[in-house]
N, C-alpha and C positions, 0 to 999 in steps of 0.2 A: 915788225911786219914784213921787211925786206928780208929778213934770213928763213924766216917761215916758206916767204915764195919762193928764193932759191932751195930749198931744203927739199920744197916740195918737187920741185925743177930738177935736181937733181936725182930724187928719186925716182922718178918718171921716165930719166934718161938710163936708170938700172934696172929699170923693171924687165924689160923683155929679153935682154941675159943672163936673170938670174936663175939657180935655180926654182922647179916646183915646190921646195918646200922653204924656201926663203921665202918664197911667193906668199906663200899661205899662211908661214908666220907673219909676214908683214899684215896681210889682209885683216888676220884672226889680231892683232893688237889695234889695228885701226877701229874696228867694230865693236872689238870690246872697250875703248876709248869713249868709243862714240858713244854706248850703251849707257855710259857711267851718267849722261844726262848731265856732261861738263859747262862750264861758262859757254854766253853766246858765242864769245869771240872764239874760244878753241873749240867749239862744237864745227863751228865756219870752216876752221883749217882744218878738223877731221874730213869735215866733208871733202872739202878743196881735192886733198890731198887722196881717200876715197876715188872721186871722179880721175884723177892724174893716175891713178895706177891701174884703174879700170879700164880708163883710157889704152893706154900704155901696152894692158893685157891683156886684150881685146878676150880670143877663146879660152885662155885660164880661167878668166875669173868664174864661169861656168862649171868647167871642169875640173878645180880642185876645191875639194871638201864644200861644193854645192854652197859660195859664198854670195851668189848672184840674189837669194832669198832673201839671206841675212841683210845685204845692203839694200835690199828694195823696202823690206821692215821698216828698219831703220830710219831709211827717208820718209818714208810717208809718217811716221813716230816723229821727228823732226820738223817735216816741212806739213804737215797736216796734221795737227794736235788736235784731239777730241774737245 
């Protein structure tokens, strides 16, 4: 559980000089992680980790490949299950 949160910590600390398309791959592997409808517990660190780079990325995450969608989906698919 401790390597998860620096893992995530550490990503969070790469995100805003990475490149745009580092950016969007990291995004596009989180979401499609998260979509695969993983255990609780790694569904937790996608998210965690999701919020850390969104954080992180503040106007990217808007602005490339319109990922702001995909993760508002996702959460409500997540955190509000039919």
């Amino acid at each position: 559980m401790a390597v998860r949160k620096r893992s995530i910590l550490a990503l969070g600390h790469l995100v805003p000089c990475c490149r745009p398309a580092l950016f969007s791959q990291l995004t596009e592997h989180l979401t499609n992680e998260l979509a695969k409808a993983p255990p609780v517990s790694m569904a937790r660190t996608y998210i965690q980790c999701l919020a850390t780079v969104s954080r992180q990325g503040g106007h990217r995450v808007g602005e490339i490949c319109c990922h702001a969608h995909v993760i508002l989906d996702l959460r409500t698919t997540h955190w509000f299950p039919d």
